[in-house]
N, C-alpha and C positions, 0 to 999 in steps of 0.2 A: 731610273733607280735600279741599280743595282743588287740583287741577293748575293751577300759576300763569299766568296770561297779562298779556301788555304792559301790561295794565287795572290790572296787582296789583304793578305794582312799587313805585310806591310805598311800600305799608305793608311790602312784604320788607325796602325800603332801609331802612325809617323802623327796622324793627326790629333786623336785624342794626347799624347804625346804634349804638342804644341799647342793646345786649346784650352789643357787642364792646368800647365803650370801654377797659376794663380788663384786654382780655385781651394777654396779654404776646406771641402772636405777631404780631396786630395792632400792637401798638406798637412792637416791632423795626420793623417796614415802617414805620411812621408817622410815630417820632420822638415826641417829646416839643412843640416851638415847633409855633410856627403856628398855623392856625387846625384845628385838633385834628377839630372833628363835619366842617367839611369834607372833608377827607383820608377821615375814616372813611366820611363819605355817598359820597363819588367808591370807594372801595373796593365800598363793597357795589353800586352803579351796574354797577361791572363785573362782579364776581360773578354778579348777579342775571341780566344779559343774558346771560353765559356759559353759564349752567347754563340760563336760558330756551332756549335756541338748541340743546341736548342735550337739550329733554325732560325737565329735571331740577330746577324751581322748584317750590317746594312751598308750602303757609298751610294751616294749620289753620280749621276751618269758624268759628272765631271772630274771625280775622285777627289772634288775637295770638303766632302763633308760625309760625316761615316754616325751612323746611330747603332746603339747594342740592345737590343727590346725581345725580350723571350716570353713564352707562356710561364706564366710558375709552375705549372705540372710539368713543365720540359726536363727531363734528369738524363742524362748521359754519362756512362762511366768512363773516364780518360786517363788512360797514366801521363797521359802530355799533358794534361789540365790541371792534376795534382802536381805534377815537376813544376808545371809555370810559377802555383800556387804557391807552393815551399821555395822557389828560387827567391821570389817577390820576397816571400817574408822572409829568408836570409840577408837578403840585403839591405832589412830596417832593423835600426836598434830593438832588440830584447823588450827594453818596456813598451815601443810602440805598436809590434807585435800583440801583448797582451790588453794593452791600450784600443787595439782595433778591433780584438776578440769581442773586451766587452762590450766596444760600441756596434758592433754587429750584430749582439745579442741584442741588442736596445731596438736596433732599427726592425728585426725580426720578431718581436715580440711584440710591437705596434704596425707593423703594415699589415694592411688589411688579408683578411681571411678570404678564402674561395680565388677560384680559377679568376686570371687577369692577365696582363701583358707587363713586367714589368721593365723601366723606361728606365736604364742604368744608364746611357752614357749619350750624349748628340754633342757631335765638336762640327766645326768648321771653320776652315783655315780662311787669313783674309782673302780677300776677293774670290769667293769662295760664291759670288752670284746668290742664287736662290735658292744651292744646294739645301739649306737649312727647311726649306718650305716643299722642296719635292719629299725630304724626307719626312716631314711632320705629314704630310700632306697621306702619304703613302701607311705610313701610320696607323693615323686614325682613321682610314679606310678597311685599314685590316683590323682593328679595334670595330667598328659597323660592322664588319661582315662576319667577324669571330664573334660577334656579342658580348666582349669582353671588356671591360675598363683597362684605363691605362695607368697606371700608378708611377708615384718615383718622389726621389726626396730629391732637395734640391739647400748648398747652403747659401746661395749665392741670392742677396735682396733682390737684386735687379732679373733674375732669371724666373725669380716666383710672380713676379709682376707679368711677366712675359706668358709662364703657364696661364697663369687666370685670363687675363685678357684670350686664351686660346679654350677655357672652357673647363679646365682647371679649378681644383678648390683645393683647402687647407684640412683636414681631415683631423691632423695629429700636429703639433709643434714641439722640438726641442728647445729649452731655453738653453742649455750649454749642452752642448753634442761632442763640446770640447773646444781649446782657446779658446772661451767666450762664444763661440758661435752657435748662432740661432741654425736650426734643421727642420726641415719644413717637408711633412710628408703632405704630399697630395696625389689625388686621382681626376681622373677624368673619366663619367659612366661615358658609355657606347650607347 
């Protein structure tokens, strides 16, 4: 397991990039037109620096799998973090900009209160081995050893099923988070 540096962003973007296309909370923010891996690459761009800048970029020792997971009390001030931030939303329609606000505000006003680790982003490209399990694995050890919970939403049925089976609960549910889709906040205690 790797702890990411400025060196490794790249293949974090390349992957979340490739990983996220389909995922329906990504494309509420995204939209549909346009030029689609753009948007997603400027997405993961700022992610990746955000969670850099907290301590909280992660690859797997094979570089095909990359997690974004920071303390919530991690705040770092960046002008390269705010550029990514403004670039990403220059490049989405106007309403979906305000469209993302509000639903940030939603998801910010239900995830849970107090110090935690939270679990924004784990991609792994195919044949990507066991990348996905060094990095959960790696994780929740530092959730043990921090005494911290791990929180994260998820819109995706089949990846909530995957949380819980790992120890995971449902805390908070969105019935429409947007196009119909269900949002599903969960944690995991330490």
């Amino acid at each position: 397991m790797i702890i990411a540096q400025k060196r490794n962003k790249k293949d974090s973007v390349r992957i979340i990039a490739e990983t996220f296309d389909a995922n329906p909370s990504v494309n509420i923010v995204i939209g549909e037109g346009g030029n689609r891996r753009k948007k997603i690459s400027r997405l993961a761009d700022y992610a990746f620096v955000k969670a850099l800048n907290r301590q909280g970029a992660y690859l797997s020792d094979n570089k095909k799998g990359t997690a974004l997971c920071f303390k919530s009390s991690a705040s770092a001030f960046s002008l390269k973090e705010i550029y990514l931030e403004l670039r990403f939303a220059f490049s989405i329609p106007i309403k979906k900009v305000f469209q993302t606000l509000k639903r940030e505000s939603y998801i910010k006003k239900y995830r849970i209160e107090g110090e935690h680790l939270y679990f924004w982003f784990l991609g792994v490209e195919k044949g990507g081995g066991k990348a996905g399990f060094e990095l959960k694995d790696y994780l929740f050890e530092l959730s043990r050893k921090e005494q911290l919970p791990i929180i994260l939403e998820t819109s995706v049925e089949r990846n909530r099923k995957v949380y819980e089976r790992y120890g995971f609960r449902v805390y908070h549910e969105w019935a429409d988070s947007g196009d119909g889709k269900t949002l599903w906040f969960m944690v995991r205690e330490c």
